[in-house]
N, C-alpha and C positions, 0 to 999 in steps of 0.2 A: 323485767317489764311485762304489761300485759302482752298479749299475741296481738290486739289493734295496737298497741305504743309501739309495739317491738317493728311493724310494717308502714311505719312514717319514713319521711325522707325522699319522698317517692317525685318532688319535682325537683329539675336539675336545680343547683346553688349555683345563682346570679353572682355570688359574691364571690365565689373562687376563679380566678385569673388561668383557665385552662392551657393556656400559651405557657403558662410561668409552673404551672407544673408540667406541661410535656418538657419546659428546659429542664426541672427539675429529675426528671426521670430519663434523661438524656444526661445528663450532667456528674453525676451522682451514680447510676446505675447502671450506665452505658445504654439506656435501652432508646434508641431514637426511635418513639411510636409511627410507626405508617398507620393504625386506627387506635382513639381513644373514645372509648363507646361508654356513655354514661349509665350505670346499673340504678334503677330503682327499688334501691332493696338496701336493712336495716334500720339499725335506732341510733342516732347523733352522728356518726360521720355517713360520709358521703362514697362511694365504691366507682370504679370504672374497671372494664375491660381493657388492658394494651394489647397491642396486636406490634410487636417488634417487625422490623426489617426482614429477618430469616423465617417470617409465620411463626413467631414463638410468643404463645399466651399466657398473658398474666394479670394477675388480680390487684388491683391500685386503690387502697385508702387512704382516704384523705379526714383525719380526726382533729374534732374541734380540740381545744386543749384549755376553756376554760368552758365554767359552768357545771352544774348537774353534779356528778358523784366523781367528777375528775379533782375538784379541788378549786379553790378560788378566786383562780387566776392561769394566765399560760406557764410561767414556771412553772407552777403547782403539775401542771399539766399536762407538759412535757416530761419530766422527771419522772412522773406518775408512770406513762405509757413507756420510757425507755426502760423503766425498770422490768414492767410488763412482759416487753420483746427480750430484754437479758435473761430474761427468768423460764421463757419458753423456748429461746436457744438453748441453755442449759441442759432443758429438761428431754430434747431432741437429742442431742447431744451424746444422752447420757443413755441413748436405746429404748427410750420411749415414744416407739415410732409412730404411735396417733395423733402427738401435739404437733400441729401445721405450725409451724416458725415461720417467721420472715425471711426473705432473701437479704442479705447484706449488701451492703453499698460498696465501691469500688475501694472505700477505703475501711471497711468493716466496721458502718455502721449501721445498727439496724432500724433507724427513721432516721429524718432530715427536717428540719423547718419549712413551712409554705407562710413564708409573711410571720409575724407576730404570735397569728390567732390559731393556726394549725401544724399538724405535722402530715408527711409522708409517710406509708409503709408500702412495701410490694411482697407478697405471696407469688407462688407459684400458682396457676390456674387448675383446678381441680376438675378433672373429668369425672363424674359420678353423681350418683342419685343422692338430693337432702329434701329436706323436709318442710315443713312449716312450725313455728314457735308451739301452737295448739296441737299439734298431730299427735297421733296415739302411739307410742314404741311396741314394734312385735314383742312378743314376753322372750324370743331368742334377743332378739338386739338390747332389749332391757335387761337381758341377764349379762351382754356382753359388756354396758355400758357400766354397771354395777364392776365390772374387774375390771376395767379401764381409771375407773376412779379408784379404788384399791391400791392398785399402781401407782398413780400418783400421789395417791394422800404419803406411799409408803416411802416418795422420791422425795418430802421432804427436808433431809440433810442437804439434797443436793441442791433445793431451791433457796432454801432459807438466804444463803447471801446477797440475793439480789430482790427475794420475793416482796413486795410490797405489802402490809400487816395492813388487813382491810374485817375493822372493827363493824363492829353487829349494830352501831348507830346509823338511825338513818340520815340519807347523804339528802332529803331533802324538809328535812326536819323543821330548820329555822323559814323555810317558802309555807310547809303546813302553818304553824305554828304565828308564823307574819299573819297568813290568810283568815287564820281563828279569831284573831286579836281586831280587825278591819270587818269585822260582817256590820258595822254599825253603820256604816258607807258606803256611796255607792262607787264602783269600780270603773274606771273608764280605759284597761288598755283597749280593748276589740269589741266584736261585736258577740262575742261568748263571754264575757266579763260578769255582766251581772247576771247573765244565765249561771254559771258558775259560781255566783257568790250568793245566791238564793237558792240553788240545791244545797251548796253547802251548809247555807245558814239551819234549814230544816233539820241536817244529817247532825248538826256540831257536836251534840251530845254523844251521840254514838259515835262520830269519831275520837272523842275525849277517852271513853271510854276505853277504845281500840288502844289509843296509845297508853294510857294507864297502863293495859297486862301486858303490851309491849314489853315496857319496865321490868315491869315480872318476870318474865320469860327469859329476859337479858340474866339478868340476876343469877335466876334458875339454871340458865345453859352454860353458864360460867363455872358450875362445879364439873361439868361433863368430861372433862379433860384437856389434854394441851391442844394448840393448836397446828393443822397440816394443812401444804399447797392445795390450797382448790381452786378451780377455774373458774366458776362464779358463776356460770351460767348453763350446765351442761345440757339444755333441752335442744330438742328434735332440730331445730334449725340451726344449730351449731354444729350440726354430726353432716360429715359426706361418707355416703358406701361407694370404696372404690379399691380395685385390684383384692375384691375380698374380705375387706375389713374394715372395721369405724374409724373412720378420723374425724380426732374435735379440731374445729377452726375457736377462730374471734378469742382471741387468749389475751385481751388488754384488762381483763377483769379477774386475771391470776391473783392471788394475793393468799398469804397465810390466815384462816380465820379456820371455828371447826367444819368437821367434815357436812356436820348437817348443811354445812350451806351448799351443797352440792346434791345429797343425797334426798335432800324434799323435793325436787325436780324430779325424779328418776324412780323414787320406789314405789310401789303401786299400797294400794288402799291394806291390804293383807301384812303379813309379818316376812313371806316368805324372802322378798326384797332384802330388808334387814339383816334376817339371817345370814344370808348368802355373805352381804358385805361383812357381817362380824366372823365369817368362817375364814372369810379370805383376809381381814386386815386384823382381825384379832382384838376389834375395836366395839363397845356396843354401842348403838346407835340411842340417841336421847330422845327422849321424846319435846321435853320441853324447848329442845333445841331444833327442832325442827318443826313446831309449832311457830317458834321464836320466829326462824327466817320465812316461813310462809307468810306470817303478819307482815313482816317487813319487808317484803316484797310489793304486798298488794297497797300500804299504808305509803309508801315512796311513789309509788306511780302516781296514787292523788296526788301527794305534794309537789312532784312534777308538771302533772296538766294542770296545779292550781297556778304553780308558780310563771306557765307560759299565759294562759289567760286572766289573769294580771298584769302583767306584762301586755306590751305594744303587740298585737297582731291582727292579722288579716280573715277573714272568709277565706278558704282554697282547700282543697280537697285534703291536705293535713291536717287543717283545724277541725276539717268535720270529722275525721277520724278520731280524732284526739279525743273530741266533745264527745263521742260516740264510746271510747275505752274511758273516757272519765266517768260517764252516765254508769256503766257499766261497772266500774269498782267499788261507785258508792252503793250500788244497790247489793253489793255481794258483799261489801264491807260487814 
């Protein structure tokens, strides 16, 4: 997501039943909260601070489990992210000590249901410095993160059985593609609707375009090689410096697909990037394929803010963000 998509979320959810996850995290985890402090921070779920009984800190999301790039429904949803958290125990597990896993539950599981529409995770609380989504990686921390993913692409025998195959289509594909086909009309979810649906009308050719070589690039990146575990999103705001070293958090977007989908995040404008990752995994890096997932990045995120403003919404400090990272993709589109 953009660095403005990626920093939504930012007012508490009216609609989560805070009493019924403190049972829940009492229940389940042993942890009876004496403070649960609401975090305004990432993209689709929701984060809290606990503060246990003994002063013991921990990190509490709470993930939608339908909609967006999870799948189209809450089974979908659930399944999705359990396999996720299976897949980053594993890879903990196995002496890959940067992947932040989940805590397990009393009875060793690593989420829980909230209602229907979401699930639980709990992390441990992370003392250390992170970043923001846009921030710049020192070229030390950028070369560390390049053999951080090395390692993992190279862990995938051990992930393959639970890892989730997370294909190079975009996950908001039919919300574009609905939006493209409706510019004849006008739109009534909010009050960003038909602002949204007359930028767009202007742009349609060009975004046509866009996804045209999309196509292409898919095509093209499909000779590149097999595919290995990557985490799907390795930039600056996923990484904590602590006791010395990089740890990547937010591992619900683990999935087997190629490596470039990790590595266009991470390698700077120059070749030296590249190198370094084919010296250490023995792998060359594609160019078409990391074209591929750059388009697809930027081309999901429209489909995203088209698909919420279409949809029922309000004026409040999210939507103008939103309106704000939408303005912003189509004109870098």
């Amino acid at each position: 997501m953009s660095d403005l998509y990626a920093e939504l979320m930012k007012s508490e959810p009216g609609h989560i039943d805070q009493r019924e996850l403190a049972r829940v995290l009492d229940r389940q985890w042993g942890l009876g909260p004496a403070g649960l402090r609401y975090l305004p921070v990432g993209f689709g779920d929701y984060h809290w601070e606990l503060t246990d009984g003994g002063g013991g800190r921990w990190f509490v999301t709470v993930a939608g489990l339908a909609g967006g790039w999870r799948g189209t429904g809450p089974e979908a949803g659930y399944a999705d992210l359990r396999a996720a958290m299976e897949t980053v125990i594993a890879l903990g597990r196995a002496g890959l000590e940067f992947a932040v896993a989940p805590v397990l539950t009393a009875g060793g599981q690593a989420l829980v249901r909230l209602g229907q529409e979401h699930a639980v995770t709990v992390f441990p609380y992370l003392d250390g410095a992170s970043a923001g989504f846009g921030d710049e990686l020192s070229d030390a921390d950028r070369r560390a993160l390049i053999g951080i993913l090395a390692r993992l692409h190279g862990a995938t025998p051990l992930a393959r059985p639970t890892a989730p195959v997370r294909g190079p289509g975009l996950a908001s594909r039919s919300a574009l593609e609905a939006a493209l086909g409706e510019l004849g009309q006008p739109w009534s979810g909010g009050p960003y609707s038909e602002p949204a649906r007359q930028l767009l009308a202007r742009r349609a050719p060009r975004v046509g375009t866009a996804l045209a070589r999309f196509d292409e690039l898919v095509r093209e990146a499909a000779r590149s090689g097999p595919a290995v575990v990557t985490h799907g999103e390795p930039h600056p705001g996923n990484l904590v410096r602590g006791a010395g070293q990089l740890l990547v958090i937010d591992w619900d977007t683990v999935g087997l697909a190629q490596p470039e989908r990790d590595l266009w995040m991470v390698a700077g404008d120059g070749t030296c990037d590249t190198e370094l990752y084919t010296e250490l995994s023995g792998r060359q890096v594609s160019d078409a394929a990391m074209d591929m997932y750059r388009l697809r990045w930027r081309l999901d995120d429209i489909g995203l803010f088209l698909g919420d403003f279409r949809g029922p919404h309000e004026q409040d400090g999210d939507t103008e963000e939103a309106w704000e990272g939408f303005t912003e993709e189509m004109a870098e589109l």
